[in-house]
C-alpha positions as CSV (number, residue, x, y, z in Angstrom):
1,X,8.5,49.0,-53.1
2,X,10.0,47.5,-49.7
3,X,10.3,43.9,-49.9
4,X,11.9,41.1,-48.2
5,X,11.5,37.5,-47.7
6,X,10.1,36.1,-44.4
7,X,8.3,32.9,-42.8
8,X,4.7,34.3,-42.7
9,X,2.1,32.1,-40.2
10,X,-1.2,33.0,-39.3
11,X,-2.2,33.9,-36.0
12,X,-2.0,30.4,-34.7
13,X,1.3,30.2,-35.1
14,X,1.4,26.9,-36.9
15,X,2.8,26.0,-40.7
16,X,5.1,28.5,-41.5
17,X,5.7,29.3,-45.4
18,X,7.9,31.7,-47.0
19,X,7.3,34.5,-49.4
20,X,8.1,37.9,-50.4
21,X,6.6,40.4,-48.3
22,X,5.8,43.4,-49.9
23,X,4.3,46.7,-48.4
24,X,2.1,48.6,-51.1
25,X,2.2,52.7,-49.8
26,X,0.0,53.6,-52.7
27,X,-3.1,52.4,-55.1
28,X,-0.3,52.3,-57.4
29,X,2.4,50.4,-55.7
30,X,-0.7,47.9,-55.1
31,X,-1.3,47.8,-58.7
32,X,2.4,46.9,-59.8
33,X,2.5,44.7,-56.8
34,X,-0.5,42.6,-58.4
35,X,0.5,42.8,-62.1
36,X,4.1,42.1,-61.2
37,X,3.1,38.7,-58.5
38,X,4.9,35.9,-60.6
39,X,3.9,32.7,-60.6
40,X,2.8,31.7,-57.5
41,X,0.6,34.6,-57.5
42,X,-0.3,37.2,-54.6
43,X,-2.6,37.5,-51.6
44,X,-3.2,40.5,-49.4
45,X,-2.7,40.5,-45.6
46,X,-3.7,42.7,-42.7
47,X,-2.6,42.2,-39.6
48,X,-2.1,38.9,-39.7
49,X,-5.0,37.8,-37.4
50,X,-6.3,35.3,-39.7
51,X,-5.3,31.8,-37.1
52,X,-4.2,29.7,-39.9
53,X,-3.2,30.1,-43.4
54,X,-5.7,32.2,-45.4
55,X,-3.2,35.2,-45.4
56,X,-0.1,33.1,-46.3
57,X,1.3,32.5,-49.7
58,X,4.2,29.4,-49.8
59,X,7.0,30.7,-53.1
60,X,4.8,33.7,-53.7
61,X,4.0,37.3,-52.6
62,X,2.4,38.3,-49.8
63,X,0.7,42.1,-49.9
64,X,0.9,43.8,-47.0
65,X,-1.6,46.5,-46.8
66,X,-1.5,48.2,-43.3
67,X,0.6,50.8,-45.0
68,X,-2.7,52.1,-46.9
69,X,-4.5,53.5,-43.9
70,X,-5.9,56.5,-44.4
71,X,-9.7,57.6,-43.4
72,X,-10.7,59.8,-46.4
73,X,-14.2,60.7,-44.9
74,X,-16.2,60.8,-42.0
75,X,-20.1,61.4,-42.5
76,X,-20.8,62.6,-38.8
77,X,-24.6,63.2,-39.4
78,X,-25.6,60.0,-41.6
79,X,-22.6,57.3,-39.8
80,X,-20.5,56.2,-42.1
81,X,-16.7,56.0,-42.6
82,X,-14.7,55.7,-45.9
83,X,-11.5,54.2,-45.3
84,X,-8.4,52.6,-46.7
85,X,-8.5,49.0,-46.3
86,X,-5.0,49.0,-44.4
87,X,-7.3,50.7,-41.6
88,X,-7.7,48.7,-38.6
89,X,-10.9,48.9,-36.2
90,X,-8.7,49.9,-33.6
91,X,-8.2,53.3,-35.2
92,X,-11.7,53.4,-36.3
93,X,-12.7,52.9,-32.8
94,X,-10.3,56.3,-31.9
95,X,-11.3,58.5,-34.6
96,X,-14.8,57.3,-34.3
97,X,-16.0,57.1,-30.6
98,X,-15.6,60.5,-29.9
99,X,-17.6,61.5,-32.3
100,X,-19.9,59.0,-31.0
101,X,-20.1,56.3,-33.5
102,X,-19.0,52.8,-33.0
103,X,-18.1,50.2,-35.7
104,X,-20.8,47.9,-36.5
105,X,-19.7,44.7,-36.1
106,X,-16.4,44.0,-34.0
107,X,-14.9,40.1,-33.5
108,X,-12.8,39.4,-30.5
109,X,-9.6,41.8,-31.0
110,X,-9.6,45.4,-32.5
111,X,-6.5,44.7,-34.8
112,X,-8.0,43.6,-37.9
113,X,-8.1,45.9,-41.0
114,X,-10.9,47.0,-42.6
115,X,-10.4,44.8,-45.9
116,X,-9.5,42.0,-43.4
117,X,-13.1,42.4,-41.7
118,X,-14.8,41.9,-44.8
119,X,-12.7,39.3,-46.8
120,X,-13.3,37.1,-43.6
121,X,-16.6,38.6,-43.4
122,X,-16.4,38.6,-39.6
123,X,-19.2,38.5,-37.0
124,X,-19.0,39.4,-33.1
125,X,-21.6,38.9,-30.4
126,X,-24.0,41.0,-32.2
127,X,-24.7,38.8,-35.1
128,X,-28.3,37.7,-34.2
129,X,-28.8,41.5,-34.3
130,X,-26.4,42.8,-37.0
131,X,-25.5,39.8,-39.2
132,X,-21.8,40.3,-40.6
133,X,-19.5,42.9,-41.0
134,X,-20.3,42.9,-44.7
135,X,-24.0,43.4,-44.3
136,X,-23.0,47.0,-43.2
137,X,-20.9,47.8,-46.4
138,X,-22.1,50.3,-48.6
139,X,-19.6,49.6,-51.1
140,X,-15.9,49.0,-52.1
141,X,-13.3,49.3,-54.1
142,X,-11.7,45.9,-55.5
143,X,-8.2,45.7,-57.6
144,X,-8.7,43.1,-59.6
145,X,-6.3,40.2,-61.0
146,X,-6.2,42.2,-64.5
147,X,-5.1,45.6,-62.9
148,X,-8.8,47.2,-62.9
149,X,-9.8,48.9,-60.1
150,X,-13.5,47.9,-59.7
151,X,-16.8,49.9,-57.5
152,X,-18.2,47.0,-55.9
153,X,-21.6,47.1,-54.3
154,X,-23.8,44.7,-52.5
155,X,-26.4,42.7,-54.7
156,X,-23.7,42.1,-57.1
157,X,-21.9,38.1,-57.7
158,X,-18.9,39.8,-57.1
159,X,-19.7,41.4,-53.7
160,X,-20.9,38.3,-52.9
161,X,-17.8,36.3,-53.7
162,X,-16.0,39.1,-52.1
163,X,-17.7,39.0,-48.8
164,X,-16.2,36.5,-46.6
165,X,-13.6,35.2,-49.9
166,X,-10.6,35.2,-48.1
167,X,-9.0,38.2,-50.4
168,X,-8.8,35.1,-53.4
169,X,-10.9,37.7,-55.4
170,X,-9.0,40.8,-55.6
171,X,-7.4,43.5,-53.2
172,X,-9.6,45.5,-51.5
173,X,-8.2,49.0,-51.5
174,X,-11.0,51.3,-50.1
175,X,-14.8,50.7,-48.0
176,X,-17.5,52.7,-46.8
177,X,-19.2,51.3,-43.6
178,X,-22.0,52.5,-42.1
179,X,-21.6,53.2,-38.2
180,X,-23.4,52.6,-35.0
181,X,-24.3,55.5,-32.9
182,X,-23.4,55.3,-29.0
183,X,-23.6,57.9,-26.2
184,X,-20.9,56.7,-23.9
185,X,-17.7,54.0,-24.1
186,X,-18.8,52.0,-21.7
187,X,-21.2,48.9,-21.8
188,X,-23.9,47.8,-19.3
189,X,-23.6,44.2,-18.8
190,X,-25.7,41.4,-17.1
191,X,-23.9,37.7,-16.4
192,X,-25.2,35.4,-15.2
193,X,-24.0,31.5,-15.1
194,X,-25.6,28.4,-16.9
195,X,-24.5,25.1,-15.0
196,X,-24.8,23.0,-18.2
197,X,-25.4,23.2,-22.0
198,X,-28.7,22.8,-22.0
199,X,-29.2,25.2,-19.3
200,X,-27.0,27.9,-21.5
201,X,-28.9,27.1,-24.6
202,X,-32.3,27.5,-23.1
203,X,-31.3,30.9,-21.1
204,X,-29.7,32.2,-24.7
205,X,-33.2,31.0,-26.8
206,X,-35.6,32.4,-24.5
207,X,-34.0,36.0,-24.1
208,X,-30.9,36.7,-26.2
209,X,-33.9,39.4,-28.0
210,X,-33.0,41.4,-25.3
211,X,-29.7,42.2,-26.2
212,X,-27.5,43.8,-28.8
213,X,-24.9,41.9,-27.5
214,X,-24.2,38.1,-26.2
215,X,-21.8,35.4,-25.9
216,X,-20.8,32.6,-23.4
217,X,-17.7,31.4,-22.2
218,X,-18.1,27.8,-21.5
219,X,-16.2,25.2,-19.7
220,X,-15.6,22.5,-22.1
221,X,-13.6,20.4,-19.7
222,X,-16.7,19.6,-17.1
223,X,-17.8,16.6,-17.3
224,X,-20.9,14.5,-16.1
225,X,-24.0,16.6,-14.9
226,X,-21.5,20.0,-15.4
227,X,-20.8,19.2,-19.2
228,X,-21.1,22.6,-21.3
229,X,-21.7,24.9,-18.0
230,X,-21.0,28.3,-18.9
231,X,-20.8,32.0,-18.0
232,X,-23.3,34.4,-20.4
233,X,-22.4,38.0,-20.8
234,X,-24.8,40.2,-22.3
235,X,-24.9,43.8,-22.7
236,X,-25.7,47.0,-24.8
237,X,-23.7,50.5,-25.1
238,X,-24.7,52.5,-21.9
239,X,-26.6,54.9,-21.9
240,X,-25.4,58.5,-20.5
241,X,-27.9,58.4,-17.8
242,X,-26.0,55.3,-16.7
243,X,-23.0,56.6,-16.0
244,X,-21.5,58.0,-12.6
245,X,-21.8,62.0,-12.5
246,X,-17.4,61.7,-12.6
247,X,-17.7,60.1,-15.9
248,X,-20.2,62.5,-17.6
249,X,-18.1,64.8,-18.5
250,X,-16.0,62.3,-20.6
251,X,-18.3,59.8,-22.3
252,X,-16.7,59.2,-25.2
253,X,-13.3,58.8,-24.0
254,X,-11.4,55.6,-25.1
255,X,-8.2,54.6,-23.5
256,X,-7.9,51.1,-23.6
257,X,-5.4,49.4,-21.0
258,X,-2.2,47.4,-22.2
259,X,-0.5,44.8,-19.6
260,X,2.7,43.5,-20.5
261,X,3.5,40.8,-23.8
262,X,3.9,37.1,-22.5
263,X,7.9,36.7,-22.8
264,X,8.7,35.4,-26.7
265,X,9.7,32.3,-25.2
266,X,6.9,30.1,-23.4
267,X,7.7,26.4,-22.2
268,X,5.8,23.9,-23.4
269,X,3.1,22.2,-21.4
270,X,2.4,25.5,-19.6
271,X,-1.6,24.6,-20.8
272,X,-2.0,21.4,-19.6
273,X,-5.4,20.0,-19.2
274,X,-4.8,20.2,-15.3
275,X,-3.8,23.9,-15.4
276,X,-6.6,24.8,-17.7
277,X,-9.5,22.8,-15.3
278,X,-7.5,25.1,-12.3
279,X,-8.3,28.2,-14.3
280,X,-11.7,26.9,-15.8
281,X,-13.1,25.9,-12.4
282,X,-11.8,29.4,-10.3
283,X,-13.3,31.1,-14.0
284,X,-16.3,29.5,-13.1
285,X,-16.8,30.3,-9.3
286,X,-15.7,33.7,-9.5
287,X,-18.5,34.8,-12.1
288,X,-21.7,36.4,-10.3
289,X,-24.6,33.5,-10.3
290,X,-26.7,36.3,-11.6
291,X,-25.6,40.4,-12.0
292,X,-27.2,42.9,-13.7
293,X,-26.4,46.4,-15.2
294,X,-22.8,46.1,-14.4
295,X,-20.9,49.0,-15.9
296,X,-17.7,48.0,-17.8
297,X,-15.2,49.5,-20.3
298,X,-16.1,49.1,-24.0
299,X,-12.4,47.0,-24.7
300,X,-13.0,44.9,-21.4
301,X,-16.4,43.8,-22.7
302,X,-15.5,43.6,-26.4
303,X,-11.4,42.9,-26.4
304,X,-10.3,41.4,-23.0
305,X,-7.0,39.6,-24.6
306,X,-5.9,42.9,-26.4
307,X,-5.0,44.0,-23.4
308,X,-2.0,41.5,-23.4
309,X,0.3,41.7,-27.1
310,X,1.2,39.0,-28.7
311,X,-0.9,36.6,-26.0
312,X,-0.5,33.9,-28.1
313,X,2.5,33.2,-27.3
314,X,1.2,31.0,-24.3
315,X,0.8,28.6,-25.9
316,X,4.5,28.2,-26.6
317,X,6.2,27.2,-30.3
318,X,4.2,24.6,-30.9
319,X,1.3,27.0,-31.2
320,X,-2.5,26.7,-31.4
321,X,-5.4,25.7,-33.0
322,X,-8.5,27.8,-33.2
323,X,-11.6,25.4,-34.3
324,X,-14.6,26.6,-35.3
325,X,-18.1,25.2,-36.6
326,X,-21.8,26.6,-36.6
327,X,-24.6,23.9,-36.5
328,X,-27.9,25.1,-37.5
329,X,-31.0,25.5,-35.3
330,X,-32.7,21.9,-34.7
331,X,-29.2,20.6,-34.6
332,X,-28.7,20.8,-31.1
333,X,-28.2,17.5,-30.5
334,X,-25.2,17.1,-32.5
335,X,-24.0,20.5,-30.7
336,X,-24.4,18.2,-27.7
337,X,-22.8,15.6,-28.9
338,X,-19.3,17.7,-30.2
339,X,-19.5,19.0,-26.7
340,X,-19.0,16.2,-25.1
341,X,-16.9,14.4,-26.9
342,X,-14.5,17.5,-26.4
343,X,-14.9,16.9,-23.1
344,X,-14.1,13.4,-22.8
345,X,-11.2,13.8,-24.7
346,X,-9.8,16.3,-22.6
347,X,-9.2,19.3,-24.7
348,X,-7.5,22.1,-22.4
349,X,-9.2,24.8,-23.8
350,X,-9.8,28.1,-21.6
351,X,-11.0,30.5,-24.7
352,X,-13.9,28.6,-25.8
353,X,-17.2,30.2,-26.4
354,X,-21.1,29.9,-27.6
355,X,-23.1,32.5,-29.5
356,X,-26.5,32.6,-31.5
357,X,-26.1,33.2,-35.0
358,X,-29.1,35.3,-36.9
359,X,-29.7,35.2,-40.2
360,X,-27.4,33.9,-42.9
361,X,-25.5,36.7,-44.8
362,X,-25.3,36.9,-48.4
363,X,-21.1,36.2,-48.9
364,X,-20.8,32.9,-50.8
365,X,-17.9,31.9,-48.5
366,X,-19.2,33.4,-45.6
367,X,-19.3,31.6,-42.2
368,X,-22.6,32.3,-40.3
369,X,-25.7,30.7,-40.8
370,X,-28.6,30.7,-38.5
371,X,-28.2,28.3,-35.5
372,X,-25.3,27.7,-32.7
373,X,-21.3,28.3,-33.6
374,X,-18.8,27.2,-31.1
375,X,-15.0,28.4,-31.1
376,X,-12.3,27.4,-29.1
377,X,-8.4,27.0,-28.7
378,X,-6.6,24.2,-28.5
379,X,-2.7,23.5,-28.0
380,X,-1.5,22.6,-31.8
381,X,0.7,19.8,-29.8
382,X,-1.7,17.9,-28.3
383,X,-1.8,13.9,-29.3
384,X,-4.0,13.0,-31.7
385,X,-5.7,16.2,-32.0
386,X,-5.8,16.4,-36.2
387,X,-7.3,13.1,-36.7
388,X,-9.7,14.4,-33.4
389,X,-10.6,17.3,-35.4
390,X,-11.0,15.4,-38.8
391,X,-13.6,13.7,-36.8
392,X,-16.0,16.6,-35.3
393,X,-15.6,17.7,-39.4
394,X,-17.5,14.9,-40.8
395,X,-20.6,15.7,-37.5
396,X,-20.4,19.1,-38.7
397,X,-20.6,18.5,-42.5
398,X,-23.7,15.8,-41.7
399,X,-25.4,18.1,-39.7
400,X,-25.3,20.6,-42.9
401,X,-22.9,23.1,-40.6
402,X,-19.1,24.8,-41.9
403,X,-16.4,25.3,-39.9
404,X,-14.7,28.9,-39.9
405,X,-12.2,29.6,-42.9
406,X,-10.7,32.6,-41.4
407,X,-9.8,30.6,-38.4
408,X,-8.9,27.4,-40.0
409,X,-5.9,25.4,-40.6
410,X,-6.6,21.9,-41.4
411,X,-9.9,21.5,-42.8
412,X,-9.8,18.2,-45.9
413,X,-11.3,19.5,-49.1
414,X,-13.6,16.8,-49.7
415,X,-15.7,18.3,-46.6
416,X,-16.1,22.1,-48.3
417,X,-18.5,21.6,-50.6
418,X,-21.2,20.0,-48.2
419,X,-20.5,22.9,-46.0
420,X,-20.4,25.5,-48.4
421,X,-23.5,25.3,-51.1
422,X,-22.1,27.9,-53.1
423,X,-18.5,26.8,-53.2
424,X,-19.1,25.8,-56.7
425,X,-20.2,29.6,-58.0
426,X,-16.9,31.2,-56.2
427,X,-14.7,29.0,-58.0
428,X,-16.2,29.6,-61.0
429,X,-16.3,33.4,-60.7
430,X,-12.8,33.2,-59.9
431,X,-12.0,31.4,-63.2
432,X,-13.6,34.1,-65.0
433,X,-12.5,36.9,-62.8
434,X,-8.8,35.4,-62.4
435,X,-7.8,32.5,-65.0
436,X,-4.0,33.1,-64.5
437,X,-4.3,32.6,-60.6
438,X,-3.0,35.6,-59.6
439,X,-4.8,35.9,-56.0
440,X,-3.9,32.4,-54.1
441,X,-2.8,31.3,-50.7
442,X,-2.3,28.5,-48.9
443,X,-5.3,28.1,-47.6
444,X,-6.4,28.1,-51.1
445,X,-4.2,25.9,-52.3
446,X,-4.7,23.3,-49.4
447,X,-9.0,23.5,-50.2
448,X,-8.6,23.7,-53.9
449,X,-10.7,27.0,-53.8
């Protein structure tokens, strides 16, 4: 098998570690790959969207799996796909949509794999609809540490350690998902603005119901009577009445646009807290005070940075943080308080957004619970941004809410248990499953999971 040793980071761009990078083409290389990992074990990587260092393995092996990316079969009546886990949703979405099914849960960006998805058990702006990408797994198949490939279904502990485990239980080599069905690629979109949090919050409570789809892009540097104003998008897959007669003809068609990549080298202090509140406050004004049925392209709505590779390289070679934390519903005061304490300290962040979380999903690892979940980036360089961050941890934790492990990068490990109940099941089933420590990471390593 190909392999070569590289400095692997997550999407973030921050703590580079080094391993051997191997590329699996079969089930079989992917077997020898796992029984053959060495002592500092093996984890399995997609496309390396994970922000910080759940896909990294420091003196180990990394197992790339993008070259496993076949769709085996495509049930066209009863929606659902079985797929290679090296499959990313991107191709999904090209085989798929003109056949007129849609995956059923998509995050912010296209280029995540199919075992990716459901090791980080993501969720997009559907969740208060659709829970999880996991919820919509009809089953998989897991290579475990002892060489065995396993049928994994949900219902089962090992589904459930699976779902949203950070690939720290096995290597997922196959899925079947079941589908969405859709009539056109584009979306019809209402957005409105909030002009404060607690205007957002009660605009999102009283009529997210109304929507498949729903997220808010808030300003978290306003201050004063602006703190937490936002812009809410909503939406659901057009219908083909909807559509202009010139685009009848073509409903399904999906042609994403591409702008040019950022140059690989960006100069620090390009996102300063002065150029972010420029951009915040024209974000701001420009959005409609209130639109309705506005049609727009199924990547615009879903994956506006796609459209720009390797965009974060803006934030030059320092990198970025991605911070993420769900409170639970009744905890909006402490969702109040984070906010504006990230606004009195200044954070230039211009990707920062709100969503409604629905119902908890089964994965013991996994990330949603019901309530409020707020993301956003935040230049890795920034002065005393860790012991910042260390801070809005210990709120979360008290306020019985879990930061984001797929997007984390610096999270202490005496904080995972409160977040996580069932942190203490997961390590055991791993003992069981994996008592040589064959599937580890950093991130593993770092949280003692």
């Amino acid at each position: 098998m190909p392999a070569e040793t590289v400095s692997v980071t997550g999407w973030g761009r921050t703590a580079p570690s080094t391993a051997r990078l191997i590329r699996p083409r079969t089930y079989e290389e992917a077997v020898t790959a796992v029984r053959d990992a060495g002592a500092r074990g093996s984890i399995p990587r997609g496309l390396g969207r994970a922000y910080g260092d759940a896909a990294q393995n420091a003196g180990g092996a990394v197992l790339d799996m993008t070259g496993l990316d076949q769709i085996h079969a495509i049930d066209v009546s009863g929606g659902s796909v079985l797929c290679d886990a090296g499959v990313s949703l991107h191709h999904l979405m090209e085989v798929l949509l003109p056949l007129g099914w849609f995956v059923p849960v998509t995050p912010g960006t296209r280029y995540v794999t199919v075992g990716g998805a459901i090791g980080a058990d993501i969720h997009g702006k559907n969740h208060h609809v659709s829970g999880s990408f996991s919820r919509h797994v009809v089953s998989l198949e897991l290579l475990t540490a002892d060489g065995t490939v396993r049928t994994v279904r949900p219902g089962t502990a090992l589904f459930d350690a699976t779902a949203g485990g950070m690939g720290l239980t096995g290597v997922i080599l196959t899925a079947t998902v079941r589908l969405h069905p859709v009539r056109t690629t584009l979306m019809s979109v209402d957005t409105e603005r909030a002009t404060d949090l607690d205007d957002l919050m009660a605009r999102l409570t009283a009529t997210d119901h109304r929507y498949r789809y729903s997220v808010a892009w808030i300003d978290l540097l306003a201050r004063g009577a602006a703190t937490g104003r936002a812009v809410l998008t909503r939406g659901d897959h057009a219908p083909l009445a909807a559509l202009p007669a010139r685009a009848r003809s073509t409903p399904l068609s999906f042609r994403p646009a591409r702008l040019p990549a950022p140059p690989a080298y960006v100069p620090q202090g390009l996102l300063t807290r002065r150029t972010v509140g420029l951009f915040n406050e024209l974000w701001y004004r420009r959005a409609p005070r209130a639109r309705t049925g506005e049609l727009q392209r199924l990547s615009a709505f879903f994956h506006p940075l796609d459209g720009v590779p390797h965009w974060n390289r803006v934030y030059g070679r320092g990198g970025f943080v991605q911070y993420q934390f769900v409170v639970g519903h009744g905890r909006e005061e402490t969702l109040r308080r984070i906010v504006g304490r990230i606004a009195r300290h200044r954070c230039p962040s211009f990707l920062a957004v709100l969503k409604r979380f629905g119902d908890a999903d089964p994965g013991w690892l996994s990330f949603p619970v019901p309530g409020w979940t707020l993301a956003l980036d935040i230049p890795a360089d920034l002065p005393g941004l860790g012991a910042f961050l260390d801070e809005l941890d210990a709120e979360v934790a008290a306020a019985g809410g879990r930061v984001y492990l797929a997007k984390d990068s610096r999270l202490r490990p005496d904080l995972l248990a409160a977040m996580y109940p069932r942190l203490d099941d997961f390590r055991t089933l791993r003992a069981e499953l994996d008592p040589r420590g064959v599937f580890v990471s950093d991130l593993a390593r770092r949280l003692t999971l």
